[in-house]
TORVEXTI-266457 format. One record per residue (C-alpha): residue number from 1; residue in one letter; x, y, z negated. Coordinates in steps of 0.25 Angstrom, whole numbers, plus 2048, in hexadecimal, padded with zeros to 3 digits. Layout:
- NUM  A  X  Y  Z .
...
END
This chain:
- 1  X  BC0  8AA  51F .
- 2  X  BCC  89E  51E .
- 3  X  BC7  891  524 .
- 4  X  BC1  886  51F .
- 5  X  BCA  87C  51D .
- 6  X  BC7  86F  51D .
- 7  X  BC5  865  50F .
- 8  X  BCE  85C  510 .
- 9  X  BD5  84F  50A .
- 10  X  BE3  84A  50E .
- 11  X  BEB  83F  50B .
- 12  X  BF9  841  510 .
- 13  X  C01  833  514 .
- 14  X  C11  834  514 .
- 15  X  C19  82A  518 .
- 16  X  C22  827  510 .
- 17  X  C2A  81C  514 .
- 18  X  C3B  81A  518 .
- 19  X  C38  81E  524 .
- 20  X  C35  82D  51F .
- 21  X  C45  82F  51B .
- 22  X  C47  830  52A .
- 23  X  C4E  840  52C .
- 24  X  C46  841  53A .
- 25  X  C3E  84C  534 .
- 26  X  C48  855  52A .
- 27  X  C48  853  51F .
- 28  X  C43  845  520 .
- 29  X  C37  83F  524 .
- 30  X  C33  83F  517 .
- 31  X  C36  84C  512 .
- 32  X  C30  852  51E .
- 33  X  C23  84B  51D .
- 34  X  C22  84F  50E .
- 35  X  C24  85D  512 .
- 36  X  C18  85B  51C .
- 37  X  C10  854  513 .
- 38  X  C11  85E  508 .
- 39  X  C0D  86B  513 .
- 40  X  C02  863  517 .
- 41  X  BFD  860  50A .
- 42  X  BFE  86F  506 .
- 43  X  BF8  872  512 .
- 44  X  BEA  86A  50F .
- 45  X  BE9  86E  501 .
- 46  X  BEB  87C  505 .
- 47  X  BE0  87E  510 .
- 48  X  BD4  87A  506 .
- 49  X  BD7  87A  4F7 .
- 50  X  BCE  86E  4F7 .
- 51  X  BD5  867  500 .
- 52  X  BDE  85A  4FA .
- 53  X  BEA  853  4FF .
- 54  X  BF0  844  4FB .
- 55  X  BFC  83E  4FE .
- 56  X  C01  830  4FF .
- 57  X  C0D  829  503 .
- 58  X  C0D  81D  511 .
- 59  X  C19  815  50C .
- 60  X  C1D  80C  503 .
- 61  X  C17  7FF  4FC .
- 62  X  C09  807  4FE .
- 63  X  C05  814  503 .
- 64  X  C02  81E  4F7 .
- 65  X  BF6  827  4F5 .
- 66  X  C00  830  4EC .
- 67  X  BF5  83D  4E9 .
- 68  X  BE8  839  4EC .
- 69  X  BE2  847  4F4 .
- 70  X  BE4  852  4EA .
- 71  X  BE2  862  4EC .
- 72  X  BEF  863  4E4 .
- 73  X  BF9  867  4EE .
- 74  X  C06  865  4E2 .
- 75  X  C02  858  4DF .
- 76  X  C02  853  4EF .
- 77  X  C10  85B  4EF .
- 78  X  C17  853  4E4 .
- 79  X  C13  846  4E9 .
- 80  X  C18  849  4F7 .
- 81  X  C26  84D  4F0 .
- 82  X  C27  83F  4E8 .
- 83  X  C25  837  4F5 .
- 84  X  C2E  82D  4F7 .
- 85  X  C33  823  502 .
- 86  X  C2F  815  502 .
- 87  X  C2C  809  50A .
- 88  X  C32  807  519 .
- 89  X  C23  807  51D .
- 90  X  C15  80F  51D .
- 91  X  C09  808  51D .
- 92  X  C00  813  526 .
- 93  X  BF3  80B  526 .
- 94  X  BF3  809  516 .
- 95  X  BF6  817  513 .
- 96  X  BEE  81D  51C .
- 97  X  BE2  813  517 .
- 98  X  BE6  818  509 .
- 99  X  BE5  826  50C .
- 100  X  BD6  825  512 .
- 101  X  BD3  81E  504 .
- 102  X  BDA  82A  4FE .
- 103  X  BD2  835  504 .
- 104  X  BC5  82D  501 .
- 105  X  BC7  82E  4F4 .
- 106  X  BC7  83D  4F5 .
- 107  X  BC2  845  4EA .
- 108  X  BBB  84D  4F4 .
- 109  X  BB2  848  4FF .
- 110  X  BB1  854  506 .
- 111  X  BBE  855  50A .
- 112  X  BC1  84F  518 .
- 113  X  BCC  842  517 .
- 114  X  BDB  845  51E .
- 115  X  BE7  83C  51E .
- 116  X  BF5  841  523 .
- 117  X  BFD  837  527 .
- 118  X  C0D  838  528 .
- 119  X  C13  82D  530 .
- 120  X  C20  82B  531 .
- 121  X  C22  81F  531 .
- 122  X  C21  813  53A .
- 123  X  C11  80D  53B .
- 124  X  C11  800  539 .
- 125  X  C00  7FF  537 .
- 126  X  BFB  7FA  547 .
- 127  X  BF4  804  54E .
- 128  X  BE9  7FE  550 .
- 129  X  BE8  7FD  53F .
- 130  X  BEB  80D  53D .
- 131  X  BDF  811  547 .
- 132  X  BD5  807  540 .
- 133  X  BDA  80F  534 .
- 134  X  BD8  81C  53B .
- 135  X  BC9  818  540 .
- 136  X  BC6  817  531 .
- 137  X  BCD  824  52D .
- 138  X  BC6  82C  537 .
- 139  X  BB8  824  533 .
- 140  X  BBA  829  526 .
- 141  X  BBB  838  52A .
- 142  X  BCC  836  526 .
- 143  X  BD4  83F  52E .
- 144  X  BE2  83B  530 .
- 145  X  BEE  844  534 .
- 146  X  BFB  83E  538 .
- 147  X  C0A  841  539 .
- 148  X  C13  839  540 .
- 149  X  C21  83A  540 .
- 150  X  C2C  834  53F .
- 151  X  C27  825  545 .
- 152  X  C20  82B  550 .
- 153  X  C24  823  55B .
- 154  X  C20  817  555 .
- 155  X  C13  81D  54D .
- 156  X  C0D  825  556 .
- 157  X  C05  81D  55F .
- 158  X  BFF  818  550 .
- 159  X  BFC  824  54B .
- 160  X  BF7  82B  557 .
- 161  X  BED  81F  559 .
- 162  X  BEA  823  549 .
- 163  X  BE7  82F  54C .
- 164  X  BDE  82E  559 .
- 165  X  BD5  823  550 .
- 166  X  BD5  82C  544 .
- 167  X  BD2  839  54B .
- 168  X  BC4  83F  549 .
- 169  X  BC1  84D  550 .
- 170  X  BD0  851  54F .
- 171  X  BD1  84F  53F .
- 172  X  BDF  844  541 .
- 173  X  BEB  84D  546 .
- 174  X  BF6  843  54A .
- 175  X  C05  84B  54A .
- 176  X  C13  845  54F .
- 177  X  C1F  84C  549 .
- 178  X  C2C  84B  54F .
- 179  X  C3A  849  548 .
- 180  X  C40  857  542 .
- 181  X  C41  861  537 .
- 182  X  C34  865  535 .
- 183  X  C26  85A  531 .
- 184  X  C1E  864  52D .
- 185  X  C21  870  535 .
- 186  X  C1C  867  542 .
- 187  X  C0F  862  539 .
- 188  X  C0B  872  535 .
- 189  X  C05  875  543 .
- 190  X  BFE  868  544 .
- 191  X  BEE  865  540 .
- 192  X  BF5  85E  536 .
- 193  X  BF8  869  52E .
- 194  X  BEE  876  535 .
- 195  X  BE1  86C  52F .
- 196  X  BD7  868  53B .
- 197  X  BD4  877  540 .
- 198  X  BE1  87A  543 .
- 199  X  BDE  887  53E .
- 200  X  BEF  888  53D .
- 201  X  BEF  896  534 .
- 202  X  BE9  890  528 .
- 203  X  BEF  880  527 .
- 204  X  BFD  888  52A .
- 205  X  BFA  892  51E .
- 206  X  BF7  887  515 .
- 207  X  C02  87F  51A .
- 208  X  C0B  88B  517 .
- 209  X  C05  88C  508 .
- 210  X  C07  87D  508 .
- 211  X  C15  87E  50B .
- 212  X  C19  889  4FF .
- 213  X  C12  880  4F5 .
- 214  X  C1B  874  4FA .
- 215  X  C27  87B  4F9 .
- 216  X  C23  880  4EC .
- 217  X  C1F  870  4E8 .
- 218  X  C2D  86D  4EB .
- 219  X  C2D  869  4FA .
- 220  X  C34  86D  507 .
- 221  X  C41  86C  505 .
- 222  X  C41  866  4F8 .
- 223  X  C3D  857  4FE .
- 224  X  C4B  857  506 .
- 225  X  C53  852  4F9 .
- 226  X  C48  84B  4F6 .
- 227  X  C43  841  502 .
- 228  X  C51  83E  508 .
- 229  X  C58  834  4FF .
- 230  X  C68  832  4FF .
- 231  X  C6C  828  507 .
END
């Protein structure tokens, strides 16, 4: 019999700030992340039909709970597409405080609290701030994932420090990527994406099926034209 998968709500932050026109990871930083981002969010909803998977967006005036957790995979898919750049600056301490208030509201209480935070822009939030933060998060049973890229020499020290305050029995998984073609295709072998077993076989075919429902949603090559703006 298939394993049980675990229940589970996530809230996905993108960052979405200037920074993310950067071509360091092909397309862009911002298509490449989208990309990821809509895999991952595939790949949740798929490994338990009761799953649920939000989005919101770090830049800007204020960072934006855009779906609040739904097991609607369409719905998560379209917002992702109609994301746009904004704001030279991500605020990482009140995204990820409005994420946790996100996942509290829950529908269903039964399912276990995730955030998956993409940071590709430069931490501005003091250390010291993000692990009070983190303390709280990992008091309230709130798993956090992390992608850094992009900003890594300057945010890593952050984010690791995040991480190690957040962690509880090996829930946090905290990933760099380095520059190059392929965002996702370095996140498909990570915790990130295999859920907390590892158990590999079944978070790949899901990611797999995830990745046939993007394409069919309009994604993959389609965001090219769409993230990278004339000059």
């Amino acid at each position: 019999s298939p394993p049980t998968m675990v229940l589970e709500s996530t809230l996905v932050c993108l960052d979405n700030s200037e920074f993310m026109r950067n071509g360091d990871y092909a397309p862009s930083r911002i298509a490449a992340q989208a990309d990821a981002v809509n895999l991952l969010c595939g790949a949740k909803t798929q490994s338990n039909p009761e799953n649920t998977v939000g989005l919101m967006t770090l830049a800007g005036k204020v960072p934006k709970v855009l779906i609040a957790p739904t097991a609607e995979l369409g719905k998560v898919l379209s917002a992702v597409h109609g994301i746009a750049i904004e704001g030279e600056q991500v605020d990482f301490a009140a995204g990820i405080q409005k994420a946790q208030l996100a996942l509290k509201h829950r529908q269903n209480k039964n399912q276990r609290q995730r955030i998956v935070l993409f940071a590709g822009s430069p931490i501005e939030t003091e250390q010291k701030d993000l692990v009070k933060i983190a303390k709280k998060l990992k008091k309230n049973n709130v798993a956090v994932d992390i992608v850094s890229f992009g900003e890594t020499d300057s945010n890593n020290e952050k984010l690791e420090a995040f991480h190690a305050a957040v962690n509880s029995n090996e829930n946090s998984h905290f990933v760099t990527v380095p520059p190059g073609p392929a965002l996702l295709d370095a996140l498909i072998s990570t915790p990130i994406f295999q859920g907390e077993d590892g158990g590999g076989g079944s978070g790949f075919a899901a990611a797999a099926a995830a990745g046939a429902a993007a394409a069919a949603a309009g994604g993959g090559g389609a965001y090219d034209d769409f993230w990278v703006e004339p000059h």
